[in-house]
DRENDO-1510 file (C-alpha; in Angstrom, 1 decimal, always signed):
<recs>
REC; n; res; u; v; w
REC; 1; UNK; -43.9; +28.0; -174.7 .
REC; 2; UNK; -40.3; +27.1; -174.6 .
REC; 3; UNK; -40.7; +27.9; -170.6 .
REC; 4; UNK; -43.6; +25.6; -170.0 .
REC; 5; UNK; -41.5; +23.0; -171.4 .
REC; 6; UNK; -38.6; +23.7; -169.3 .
REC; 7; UNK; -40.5; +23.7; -166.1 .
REC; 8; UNK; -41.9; +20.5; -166.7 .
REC; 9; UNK; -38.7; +18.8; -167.4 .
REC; 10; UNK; -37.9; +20.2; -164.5 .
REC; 11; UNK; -40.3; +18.0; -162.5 .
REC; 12; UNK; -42.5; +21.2; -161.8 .
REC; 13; UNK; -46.1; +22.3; -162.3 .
REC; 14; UNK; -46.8; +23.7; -164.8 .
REC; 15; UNK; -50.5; +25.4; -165.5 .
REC; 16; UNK; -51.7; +22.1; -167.7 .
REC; 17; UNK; -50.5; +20.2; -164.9 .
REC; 18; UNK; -52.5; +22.4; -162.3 .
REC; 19; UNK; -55.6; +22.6; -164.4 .
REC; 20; UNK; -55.5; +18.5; -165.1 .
REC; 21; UNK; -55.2; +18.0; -161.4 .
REC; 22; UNK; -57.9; +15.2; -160.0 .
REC; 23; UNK; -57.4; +17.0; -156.7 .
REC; 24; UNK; -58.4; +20.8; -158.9 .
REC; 25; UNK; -61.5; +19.1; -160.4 .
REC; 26; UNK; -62.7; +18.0; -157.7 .
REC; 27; UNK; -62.5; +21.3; -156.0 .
REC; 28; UNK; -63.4; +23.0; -158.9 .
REC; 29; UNK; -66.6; +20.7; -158.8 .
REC; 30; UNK; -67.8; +21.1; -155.0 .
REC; 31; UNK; -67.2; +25.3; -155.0 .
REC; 32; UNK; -69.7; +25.2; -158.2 .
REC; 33; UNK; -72.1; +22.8; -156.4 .
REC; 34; UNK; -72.0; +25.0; -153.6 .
REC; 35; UNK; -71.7; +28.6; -155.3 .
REC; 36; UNK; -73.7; +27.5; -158.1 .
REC; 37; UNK; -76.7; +26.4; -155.9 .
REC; 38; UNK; -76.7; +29.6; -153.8 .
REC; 39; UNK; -76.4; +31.7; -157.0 .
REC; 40; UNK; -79.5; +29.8; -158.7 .
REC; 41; UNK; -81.6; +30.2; -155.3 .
REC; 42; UNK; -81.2; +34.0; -154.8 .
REC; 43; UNK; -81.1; +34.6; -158.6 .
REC; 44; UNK; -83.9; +32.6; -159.7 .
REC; 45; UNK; -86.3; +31.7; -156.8 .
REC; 46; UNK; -89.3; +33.0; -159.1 .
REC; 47; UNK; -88.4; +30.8; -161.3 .
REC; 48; UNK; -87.9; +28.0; -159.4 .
REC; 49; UNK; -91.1; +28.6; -157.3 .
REC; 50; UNK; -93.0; +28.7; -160.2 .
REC; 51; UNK; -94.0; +32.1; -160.8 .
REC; 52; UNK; -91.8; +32.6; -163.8 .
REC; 53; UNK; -90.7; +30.1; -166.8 .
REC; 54; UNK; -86.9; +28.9; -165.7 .
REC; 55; UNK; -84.4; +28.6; -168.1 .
REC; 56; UNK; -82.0; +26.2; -168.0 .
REC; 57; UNK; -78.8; +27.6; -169.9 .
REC; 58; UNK; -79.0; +30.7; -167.4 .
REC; 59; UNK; -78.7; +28.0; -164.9 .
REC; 60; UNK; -76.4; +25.7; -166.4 .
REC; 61; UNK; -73.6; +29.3; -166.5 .
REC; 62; UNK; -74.7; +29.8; -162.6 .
REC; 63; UNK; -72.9; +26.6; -162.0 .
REC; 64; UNK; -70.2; +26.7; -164.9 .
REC; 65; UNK; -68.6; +29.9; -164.1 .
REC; 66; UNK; -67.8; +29.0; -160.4 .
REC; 67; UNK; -66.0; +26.0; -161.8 .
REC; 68; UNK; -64.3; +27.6; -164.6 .
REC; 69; UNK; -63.3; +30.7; -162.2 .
REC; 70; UNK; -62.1; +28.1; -159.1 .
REC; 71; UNK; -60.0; +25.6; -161.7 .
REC; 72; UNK; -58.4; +28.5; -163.4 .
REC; 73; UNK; -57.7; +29.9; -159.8 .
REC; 74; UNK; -56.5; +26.6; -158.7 .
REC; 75; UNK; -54.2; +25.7; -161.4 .
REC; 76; UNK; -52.3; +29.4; -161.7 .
REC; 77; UNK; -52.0; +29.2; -157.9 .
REC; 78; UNK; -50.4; +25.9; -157.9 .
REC; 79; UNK; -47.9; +26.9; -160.7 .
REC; 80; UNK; -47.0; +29.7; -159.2 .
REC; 81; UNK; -46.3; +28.2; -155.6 .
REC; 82; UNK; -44.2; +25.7; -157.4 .
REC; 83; UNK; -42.4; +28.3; -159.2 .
REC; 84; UNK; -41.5; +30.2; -155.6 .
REC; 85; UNK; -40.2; +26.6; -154.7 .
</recs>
């Protein structure tokens, strides 16, 4: 904790700082959009067509776990490039 401090005080990014990035969640936003809508189609085109009942919280994760998994990405890559700097 003590080093998260420091590095901020320091004028560097930190993880929060990454993760709280408007420039993260917006990326984090169009790879779910776009992996999100891929996954749904080849996971759950009998659902979608019809053929079977579609359930929404299975596609509600399809598109949350892309975003979680690209911010998280995002934000640890950011601090540690700052870090090297």
């Amino acid at each position: 904790m003590t080093r998260v401090v420091e590095q901020s005080r320091n004028g560097r990014m930190t993880f929060m700082d990454g993760l709280l990035d408007p420039r993260t969640i917006r990326r984090g936003l169009c790879i779910c959009l776009a992996v999100g809508t891929i996954l749904t189609l080849v996971n759950q085109w009998d659902n979608l067509t019809g053929q079977h009942m579609l359930y929404p919280w299975q596609t509600l994760f399809t598109y949350v776990v892309p975003f979680i998994v690209s911010t998280f990405s995002s934000a640890s890559a950011q601090a540690s490039l700052d870090q090297v700097r």
